[in-house]
C-alpha positions in Angstrom: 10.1 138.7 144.8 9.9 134.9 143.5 11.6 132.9 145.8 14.5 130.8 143.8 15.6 127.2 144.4 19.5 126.6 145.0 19.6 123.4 144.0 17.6 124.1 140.5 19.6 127.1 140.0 22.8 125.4 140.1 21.4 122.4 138.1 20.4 125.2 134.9 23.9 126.5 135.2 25.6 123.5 134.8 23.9 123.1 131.9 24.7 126.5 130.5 28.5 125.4 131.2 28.2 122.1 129.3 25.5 123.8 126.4 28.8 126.5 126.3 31.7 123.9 125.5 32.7 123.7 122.2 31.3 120.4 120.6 34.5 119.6 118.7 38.1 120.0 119.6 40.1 122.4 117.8 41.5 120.8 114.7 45.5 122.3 116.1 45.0 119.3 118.4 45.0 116.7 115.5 47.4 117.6 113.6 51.0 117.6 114.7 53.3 120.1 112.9 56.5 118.1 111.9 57.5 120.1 109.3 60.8 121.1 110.6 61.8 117.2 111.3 60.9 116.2 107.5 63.6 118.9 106.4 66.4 117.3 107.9 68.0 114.8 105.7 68.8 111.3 107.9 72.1 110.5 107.1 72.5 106.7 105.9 74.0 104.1 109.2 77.3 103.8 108.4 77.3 100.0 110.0 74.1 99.3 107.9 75.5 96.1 106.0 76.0 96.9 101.9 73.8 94.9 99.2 75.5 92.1 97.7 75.4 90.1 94.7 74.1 90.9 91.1 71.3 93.6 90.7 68.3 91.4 89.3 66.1 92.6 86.4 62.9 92.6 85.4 62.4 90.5 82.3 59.1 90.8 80.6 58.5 87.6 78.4 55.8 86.8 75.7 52.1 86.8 76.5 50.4 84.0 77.5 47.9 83.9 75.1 46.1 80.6 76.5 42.6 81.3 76.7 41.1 84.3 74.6 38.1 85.3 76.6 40.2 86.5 79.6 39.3 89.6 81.3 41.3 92.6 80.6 41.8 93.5 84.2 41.6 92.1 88.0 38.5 94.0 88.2 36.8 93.3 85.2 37.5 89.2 86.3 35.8 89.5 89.6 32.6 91.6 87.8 32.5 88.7 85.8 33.0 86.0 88.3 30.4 88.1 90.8 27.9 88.1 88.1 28.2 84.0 87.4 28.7 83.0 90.2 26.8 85.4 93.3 27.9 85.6 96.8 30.5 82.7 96.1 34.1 83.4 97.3 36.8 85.2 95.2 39.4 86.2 97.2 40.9 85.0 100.2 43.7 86.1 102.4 46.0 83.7 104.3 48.3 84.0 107.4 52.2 83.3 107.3 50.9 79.4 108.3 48.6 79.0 105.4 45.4 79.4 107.4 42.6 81.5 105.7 42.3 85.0 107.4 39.6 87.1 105.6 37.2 85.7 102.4 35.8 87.9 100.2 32.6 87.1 99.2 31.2 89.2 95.7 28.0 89.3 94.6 25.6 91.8 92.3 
């Protein structure tokens, strides 16, 4: 015998719908199944132009040997460079026109 409010009734089941939605989407939605298309073997354009010239080689030649106290690796350089000389510049990326792009600034 309570008397009971439309308008709050239909507010609590509205949330019951939204509490009831899953949270995520199932994961069939993210993932496309191209299996079949990466069996097919594409067959080479018969019009694509053919390589010319001599096949070039990779020629490895004597090391350099300059300076001895070299790091052994890219990584081991900018550990030592970070640790010298902190939050200074080490790597920088440029555009097709020269123009810095990104700077990558290492520090410990």
């Amino acid at each position: 015998g309570v008397p009971v409010n439309s308008r709050v009734s239909s507010k609590i089941q509205q949330l019951l719908n939204t509490l009831k939605r899953p949270k995520r989407p199932p994961l069939k939605e993210f993932f496309v199944d191209d299996f079949e298309e990466l069996l097919e073997v594409q067959q080479p354009d018969p019009n694509q132009p053919k390589p010319e010239g001599n096949q070039v080689n990779v020629l490895k030649g004597e090391p350099l040997g300059v300076v001895t106290n070299w790091p052994p690796s890219l990584l081991a350089a900018l550990q030592r460079w970070g640790t010298t000389q902190s939050k200074a510049p080490c790597l920088t990326a440029l555009d097709t026109t020269g123009k810095a792009v990104y700077t990558l600034t290492y520090g410990t």
